[in-house]
Biopython code that builds the backbone (N, CA, C, O; Angstrom):
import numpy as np
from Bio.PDB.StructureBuilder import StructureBuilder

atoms = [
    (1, "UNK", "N", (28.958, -2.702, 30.932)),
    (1, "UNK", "CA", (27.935, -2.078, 30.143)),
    (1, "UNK", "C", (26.933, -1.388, 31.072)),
    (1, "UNK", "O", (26.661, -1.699, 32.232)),
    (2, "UNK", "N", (26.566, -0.647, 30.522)),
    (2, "UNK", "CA", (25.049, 0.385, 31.676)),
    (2, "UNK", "C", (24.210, -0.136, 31.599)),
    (2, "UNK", "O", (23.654, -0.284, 32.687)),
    (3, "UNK", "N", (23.828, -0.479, 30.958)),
    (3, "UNK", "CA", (22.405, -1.520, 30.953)),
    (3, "UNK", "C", (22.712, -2.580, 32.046)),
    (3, "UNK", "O", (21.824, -2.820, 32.864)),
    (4, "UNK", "N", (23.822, -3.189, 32.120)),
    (4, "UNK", "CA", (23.656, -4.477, 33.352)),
    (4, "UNK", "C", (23.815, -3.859, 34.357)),
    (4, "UNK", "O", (23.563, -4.611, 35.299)),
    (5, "UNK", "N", (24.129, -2.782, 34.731)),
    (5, "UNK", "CA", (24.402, -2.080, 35.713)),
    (5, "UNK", "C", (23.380, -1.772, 36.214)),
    (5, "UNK", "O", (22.907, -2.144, 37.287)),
    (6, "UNK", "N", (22.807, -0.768, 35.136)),
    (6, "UNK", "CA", (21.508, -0.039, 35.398)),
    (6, "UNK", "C", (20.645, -1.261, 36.464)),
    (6, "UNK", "O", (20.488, -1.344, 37.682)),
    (7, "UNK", "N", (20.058, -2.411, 34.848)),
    (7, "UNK", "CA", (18.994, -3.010, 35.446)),
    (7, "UNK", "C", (19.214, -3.676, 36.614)),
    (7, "UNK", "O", (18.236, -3.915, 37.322)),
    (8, "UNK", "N", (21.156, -4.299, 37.234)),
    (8, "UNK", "CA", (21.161, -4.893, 38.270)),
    (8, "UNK", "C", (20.270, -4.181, 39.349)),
    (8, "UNK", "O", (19.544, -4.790, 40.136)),
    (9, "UNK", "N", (20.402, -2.900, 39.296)),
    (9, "UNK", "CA", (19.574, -2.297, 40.152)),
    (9, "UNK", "C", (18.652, -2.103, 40.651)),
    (9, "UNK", "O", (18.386, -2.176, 41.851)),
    (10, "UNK", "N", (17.621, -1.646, 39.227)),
    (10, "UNK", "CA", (16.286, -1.359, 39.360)),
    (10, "UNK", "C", (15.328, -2.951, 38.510)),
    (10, "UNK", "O", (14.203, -2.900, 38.012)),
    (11, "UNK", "N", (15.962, -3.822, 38.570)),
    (11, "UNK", "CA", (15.096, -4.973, 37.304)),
    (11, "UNK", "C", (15.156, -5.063, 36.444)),
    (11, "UNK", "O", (14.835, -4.004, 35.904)),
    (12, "UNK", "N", (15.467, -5.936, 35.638)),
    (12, "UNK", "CA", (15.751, -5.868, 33.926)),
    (12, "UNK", "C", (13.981, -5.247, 33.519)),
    (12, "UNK", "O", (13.860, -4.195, 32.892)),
    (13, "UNK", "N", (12.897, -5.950, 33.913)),
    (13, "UNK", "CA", (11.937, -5.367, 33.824)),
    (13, "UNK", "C", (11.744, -3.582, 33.604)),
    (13, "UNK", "O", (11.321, -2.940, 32.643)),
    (14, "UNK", "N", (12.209, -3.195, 34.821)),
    (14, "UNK", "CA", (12.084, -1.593, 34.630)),
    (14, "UNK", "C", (13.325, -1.150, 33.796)),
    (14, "UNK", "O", (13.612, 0.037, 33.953)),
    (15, "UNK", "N", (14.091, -1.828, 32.976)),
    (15, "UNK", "CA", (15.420, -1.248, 32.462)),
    (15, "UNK", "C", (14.711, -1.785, 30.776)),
    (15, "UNK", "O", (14.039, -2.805, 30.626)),
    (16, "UNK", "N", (15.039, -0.909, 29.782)),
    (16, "UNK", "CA", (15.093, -1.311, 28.173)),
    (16, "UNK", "C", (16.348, -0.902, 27.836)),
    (16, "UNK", "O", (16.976, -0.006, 28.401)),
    (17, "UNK", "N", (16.760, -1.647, 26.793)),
    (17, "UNK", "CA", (18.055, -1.467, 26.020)),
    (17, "UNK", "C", (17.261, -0.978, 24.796)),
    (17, "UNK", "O", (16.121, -1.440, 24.750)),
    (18, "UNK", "N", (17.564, -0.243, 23.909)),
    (18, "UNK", "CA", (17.555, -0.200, 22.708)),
    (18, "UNK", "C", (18.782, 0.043, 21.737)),
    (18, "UNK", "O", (19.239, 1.123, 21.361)),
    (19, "UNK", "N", (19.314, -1.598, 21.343)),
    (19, "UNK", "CA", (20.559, -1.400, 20.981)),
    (19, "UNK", "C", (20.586, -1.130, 19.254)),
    (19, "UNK", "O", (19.588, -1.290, 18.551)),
    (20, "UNK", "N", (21.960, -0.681, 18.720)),
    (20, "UNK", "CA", (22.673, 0.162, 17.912)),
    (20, "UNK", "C", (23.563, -0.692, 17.133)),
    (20, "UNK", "O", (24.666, -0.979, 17.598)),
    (21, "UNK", "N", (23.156, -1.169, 15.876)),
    (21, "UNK", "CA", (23.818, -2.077, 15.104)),
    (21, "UNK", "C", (24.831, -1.594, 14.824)),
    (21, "UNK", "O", (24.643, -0.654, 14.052)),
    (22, "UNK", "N", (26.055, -1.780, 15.104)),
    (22, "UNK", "CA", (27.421, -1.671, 14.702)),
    (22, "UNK", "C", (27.367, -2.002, 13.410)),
    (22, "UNK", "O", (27.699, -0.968, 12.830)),
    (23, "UNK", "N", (27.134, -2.877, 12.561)),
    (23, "UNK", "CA", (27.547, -3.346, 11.726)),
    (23, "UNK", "C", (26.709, -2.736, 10.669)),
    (23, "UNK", "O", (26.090, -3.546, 9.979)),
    (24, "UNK", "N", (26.546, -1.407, 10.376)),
    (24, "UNK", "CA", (25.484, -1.222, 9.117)),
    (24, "UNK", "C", (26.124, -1.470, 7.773)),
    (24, "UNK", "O", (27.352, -1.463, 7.861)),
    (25, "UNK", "N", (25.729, -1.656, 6.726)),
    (25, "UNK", "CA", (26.016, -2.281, 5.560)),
    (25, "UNK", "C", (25.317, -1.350, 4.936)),
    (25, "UNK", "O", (24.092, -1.228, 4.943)),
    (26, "UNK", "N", (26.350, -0.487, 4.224)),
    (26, "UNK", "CA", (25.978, 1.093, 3.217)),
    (26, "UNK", "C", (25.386, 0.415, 2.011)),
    (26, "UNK", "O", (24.505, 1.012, 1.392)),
    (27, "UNK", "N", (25.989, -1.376, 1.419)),
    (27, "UNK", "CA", (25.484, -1.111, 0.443)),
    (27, "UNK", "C", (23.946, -1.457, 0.089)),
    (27, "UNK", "O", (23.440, -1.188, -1.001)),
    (28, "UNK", "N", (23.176, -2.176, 1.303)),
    (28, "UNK", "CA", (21.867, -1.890, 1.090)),
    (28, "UNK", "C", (20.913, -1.751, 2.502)),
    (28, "UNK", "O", (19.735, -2.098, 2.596)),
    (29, "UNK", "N", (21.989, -0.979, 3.865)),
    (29, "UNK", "CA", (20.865, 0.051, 4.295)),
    (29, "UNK", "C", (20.433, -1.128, 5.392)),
    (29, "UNK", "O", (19.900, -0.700, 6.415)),
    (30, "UNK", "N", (20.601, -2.501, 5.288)),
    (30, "UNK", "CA", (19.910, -3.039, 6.393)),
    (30, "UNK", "C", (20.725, -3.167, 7.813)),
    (30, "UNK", "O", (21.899, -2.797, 7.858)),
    (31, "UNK", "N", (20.028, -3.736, 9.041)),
    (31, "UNK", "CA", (20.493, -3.904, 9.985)),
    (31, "UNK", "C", (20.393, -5.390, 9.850)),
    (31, "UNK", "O", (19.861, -5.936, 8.884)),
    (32, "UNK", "N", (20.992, -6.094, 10.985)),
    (32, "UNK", "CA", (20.928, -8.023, 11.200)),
    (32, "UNK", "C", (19.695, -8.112, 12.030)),
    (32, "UNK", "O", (19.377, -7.269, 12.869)),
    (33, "UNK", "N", (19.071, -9.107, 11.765)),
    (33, "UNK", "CA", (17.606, -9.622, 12.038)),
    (33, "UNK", "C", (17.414, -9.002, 13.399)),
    (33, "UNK", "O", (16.502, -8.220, 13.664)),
    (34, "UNK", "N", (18.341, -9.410, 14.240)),
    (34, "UNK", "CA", (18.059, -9.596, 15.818)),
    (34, "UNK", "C", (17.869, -8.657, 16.128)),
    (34, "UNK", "O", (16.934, -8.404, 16.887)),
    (35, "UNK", "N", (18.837, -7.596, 15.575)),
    (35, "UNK", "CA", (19.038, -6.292, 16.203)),
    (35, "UNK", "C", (17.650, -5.572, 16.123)),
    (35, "UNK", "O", (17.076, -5.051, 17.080)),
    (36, "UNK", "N", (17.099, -5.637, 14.540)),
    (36, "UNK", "CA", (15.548, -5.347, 13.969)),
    (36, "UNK", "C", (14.226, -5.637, 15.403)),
    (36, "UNK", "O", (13.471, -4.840, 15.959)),
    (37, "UNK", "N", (14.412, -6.928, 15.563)),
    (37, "UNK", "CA", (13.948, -7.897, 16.450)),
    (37, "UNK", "C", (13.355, -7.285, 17.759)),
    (37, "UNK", "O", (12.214, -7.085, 18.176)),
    (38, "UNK", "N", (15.173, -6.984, 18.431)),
    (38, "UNK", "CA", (15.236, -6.752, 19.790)),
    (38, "UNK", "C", (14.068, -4.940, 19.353)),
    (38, "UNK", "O", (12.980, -4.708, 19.880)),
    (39, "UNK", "N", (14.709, -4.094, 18.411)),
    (39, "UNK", "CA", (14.240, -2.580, 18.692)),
    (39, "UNK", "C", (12.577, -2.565, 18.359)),
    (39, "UNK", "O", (11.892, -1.581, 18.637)),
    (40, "UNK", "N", (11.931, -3.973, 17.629)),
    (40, "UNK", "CA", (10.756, -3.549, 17.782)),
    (40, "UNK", "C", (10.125, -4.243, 18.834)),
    (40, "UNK", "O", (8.938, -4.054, 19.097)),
    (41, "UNK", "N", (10.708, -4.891, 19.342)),
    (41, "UNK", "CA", (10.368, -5.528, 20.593)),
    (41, "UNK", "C", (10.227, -4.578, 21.696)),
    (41, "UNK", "O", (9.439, -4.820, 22.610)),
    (42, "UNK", "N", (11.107, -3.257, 21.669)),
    (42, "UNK", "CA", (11.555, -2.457, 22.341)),
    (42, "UNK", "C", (10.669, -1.169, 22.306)),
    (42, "UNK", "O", (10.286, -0.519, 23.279)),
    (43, "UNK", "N", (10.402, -0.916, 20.859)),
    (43, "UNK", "CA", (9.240, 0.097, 20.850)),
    (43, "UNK", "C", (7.686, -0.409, 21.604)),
    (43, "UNK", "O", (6.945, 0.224, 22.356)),
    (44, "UNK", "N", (7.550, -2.038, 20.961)),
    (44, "UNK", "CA", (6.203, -2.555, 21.788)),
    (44, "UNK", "C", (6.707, -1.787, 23.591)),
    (44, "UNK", "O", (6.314, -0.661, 23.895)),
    (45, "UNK", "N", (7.142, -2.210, 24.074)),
    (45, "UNK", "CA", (7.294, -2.269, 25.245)),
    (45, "UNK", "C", (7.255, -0.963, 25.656)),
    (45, "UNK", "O", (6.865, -0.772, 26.808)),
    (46, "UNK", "N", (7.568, -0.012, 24.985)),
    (46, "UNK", "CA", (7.799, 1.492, 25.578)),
    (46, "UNK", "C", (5.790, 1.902, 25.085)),
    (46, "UNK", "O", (5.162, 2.943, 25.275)),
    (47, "UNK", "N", (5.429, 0.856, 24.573)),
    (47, "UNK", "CA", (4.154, 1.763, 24.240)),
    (47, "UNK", "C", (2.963, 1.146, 25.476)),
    (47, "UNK", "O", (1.774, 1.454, 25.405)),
    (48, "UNK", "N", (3.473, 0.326, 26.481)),
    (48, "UNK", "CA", (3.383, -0.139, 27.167)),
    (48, "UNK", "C", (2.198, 0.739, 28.957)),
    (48, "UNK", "O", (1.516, 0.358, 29.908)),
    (49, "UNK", "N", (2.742, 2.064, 28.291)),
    (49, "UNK", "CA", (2.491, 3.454, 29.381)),
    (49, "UNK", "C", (3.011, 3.317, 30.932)),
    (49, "UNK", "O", (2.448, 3.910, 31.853)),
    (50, "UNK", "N", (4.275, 2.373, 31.131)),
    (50, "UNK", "CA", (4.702, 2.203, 32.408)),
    (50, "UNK", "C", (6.389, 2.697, 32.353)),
    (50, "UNK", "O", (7.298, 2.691, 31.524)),
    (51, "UNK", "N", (6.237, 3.003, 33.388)),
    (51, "UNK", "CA", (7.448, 3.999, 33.459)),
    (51, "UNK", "C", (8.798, 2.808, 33.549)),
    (51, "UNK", "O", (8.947, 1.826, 34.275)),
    (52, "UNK", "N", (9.678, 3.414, 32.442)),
    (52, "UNK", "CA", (11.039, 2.540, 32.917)),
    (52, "UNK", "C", (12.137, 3.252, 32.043)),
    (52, "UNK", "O", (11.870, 4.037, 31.134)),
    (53, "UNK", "N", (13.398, 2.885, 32.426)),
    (53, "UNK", "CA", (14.443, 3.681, 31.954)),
    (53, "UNK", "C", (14.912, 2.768, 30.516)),
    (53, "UNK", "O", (15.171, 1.573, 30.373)),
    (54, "UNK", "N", (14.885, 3.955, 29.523)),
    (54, "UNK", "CA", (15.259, 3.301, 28.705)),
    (54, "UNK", "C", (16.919, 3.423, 27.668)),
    (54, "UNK", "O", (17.137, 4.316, 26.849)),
    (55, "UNK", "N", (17.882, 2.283, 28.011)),
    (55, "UNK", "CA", (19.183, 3.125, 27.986)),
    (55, "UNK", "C", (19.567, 2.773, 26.015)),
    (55, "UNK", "O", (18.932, 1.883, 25.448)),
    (56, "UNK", "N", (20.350, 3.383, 25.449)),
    (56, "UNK", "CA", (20.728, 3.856, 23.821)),
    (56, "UNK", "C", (21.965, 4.650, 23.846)),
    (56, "UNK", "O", (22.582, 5.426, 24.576)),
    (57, "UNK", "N", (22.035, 4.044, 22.619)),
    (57, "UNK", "CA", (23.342, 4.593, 21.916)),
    (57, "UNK", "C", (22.872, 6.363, 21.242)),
    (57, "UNK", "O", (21.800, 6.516, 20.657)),
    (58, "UNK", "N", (23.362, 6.948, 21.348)),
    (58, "UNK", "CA", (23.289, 8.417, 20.825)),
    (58, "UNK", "C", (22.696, 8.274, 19.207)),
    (58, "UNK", "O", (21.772, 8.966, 18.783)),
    (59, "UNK", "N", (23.358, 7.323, 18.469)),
    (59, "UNK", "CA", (23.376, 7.288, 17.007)),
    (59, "UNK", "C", (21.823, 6.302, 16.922)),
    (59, "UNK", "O", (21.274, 6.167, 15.829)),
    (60, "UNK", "N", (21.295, 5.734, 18.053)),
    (60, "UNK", "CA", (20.025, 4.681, 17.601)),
    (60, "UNK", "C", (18.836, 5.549, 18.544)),
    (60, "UNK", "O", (17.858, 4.908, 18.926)),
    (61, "UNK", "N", (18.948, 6.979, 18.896)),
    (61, "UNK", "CA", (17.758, 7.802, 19.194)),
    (61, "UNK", "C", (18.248, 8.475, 18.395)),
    (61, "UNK", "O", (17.215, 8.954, 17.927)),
    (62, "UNK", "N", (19.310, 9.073, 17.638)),
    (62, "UNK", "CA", (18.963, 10.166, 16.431)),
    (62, "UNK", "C", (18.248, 9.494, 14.950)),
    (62, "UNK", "O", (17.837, 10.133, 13.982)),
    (63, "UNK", "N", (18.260, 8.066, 15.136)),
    (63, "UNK", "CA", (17.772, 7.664, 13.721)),
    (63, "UNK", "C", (16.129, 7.937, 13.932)),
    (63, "UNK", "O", (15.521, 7.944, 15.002)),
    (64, "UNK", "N", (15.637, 8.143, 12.687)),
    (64, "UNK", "CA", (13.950, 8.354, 12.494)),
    (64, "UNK", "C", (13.448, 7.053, 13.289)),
    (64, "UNK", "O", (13.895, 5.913, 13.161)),
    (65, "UNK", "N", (12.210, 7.567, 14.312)),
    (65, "UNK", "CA", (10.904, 6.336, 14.444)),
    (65, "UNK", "C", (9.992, 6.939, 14.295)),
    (65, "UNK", "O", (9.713, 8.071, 14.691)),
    (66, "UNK", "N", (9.315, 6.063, 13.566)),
    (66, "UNK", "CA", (7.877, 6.225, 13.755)),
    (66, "UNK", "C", (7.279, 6.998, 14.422)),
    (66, "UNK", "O", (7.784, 7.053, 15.543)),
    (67, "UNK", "N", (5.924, 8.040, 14.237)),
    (67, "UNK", "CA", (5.042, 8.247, 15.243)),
    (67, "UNK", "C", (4.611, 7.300, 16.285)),
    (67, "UNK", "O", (4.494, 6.176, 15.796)),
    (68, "UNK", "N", (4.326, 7.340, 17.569)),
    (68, "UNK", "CA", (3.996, 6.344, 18.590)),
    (68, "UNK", "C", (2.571, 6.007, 17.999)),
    (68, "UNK", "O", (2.090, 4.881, 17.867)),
    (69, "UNK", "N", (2.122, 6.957, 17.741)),
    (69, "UNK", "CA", (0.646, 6.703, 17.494)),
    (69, "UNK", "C", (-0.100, 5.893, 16.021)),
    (69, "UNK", "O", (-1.084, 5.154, 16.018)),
    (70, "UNK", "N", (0.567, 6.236, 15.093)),
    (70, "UNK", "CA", (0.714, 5.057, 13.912)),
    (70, "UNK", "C", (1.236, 4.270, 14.257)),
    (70, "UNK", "O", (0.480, 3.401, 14.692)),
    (71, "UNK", "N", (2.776, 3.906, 14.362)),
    (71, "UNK", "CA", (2.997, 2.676, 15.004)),
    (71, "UNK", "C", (2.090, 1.607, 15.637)),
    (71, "UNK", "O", (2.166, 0.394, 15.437)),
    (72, "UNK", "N", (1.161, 2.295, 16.488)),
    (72, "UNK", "CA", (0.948, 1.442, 17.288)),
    (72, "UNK", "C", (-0.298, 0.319, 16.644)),
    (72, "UNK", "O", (-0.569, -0.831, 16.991)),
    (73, "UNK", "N", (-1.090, 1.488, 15.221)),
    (73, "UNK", "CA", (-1.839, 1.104, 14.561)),
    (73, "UNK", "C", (-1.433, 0.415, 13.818)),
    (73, "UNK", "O", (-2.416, -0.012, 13.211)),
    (74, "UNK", "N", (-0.265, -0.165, 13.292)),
    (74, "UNK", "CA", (0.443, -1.274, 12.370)),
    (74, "UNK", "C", (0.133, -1.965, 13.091)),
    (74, "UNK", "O", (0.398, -3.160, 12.956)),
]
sb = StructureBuilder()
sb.init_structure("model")
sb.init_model(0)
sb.init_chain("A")
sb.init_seg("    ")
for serial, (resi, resn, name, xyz) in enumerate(atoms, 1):
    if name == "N":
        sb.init_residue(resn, " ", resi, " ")
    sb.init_atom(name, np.array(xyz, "f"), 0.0, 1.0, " ", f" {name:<3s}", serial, name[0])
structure = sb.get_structure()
């Protein structure tokens, strides 16, 4: 995986995953807890203002987020 790769490198610290639920369920739209979990765990951290690489699936940066800036006001 790139992510273990990546962070072996540079620190899991300076490395984010933002992972990509395989498993979506058309008939009501949700993802599984963790996955929820890990990506807002993941936005906290990117709002963070310190530089780090953050690695994704193509299909989990084309989905909608939030403004950074509301977000951050929730």
């Amino acid at each position: 995986m790139v992510y273990e790769q990546v962070s072996s490198i540079i620190g899991e610290d300076n490395c984010l995953l933002f992972p990509m639920d395989e498993i979506f369920h058309d008939t009501n739209g949700a993802y599984s807890k963790e996955i929820l979990a890990h990506r807002l765990y993941m936005m906290n951290k990117c709002l963070e203002k310190k530089n780090r690489v953050l690695i994704t699936h193509l299909n989990a940066a084309s989905r909608y987020l939030p403004n950074p800036t509301i977000y951050e006001k929730l």
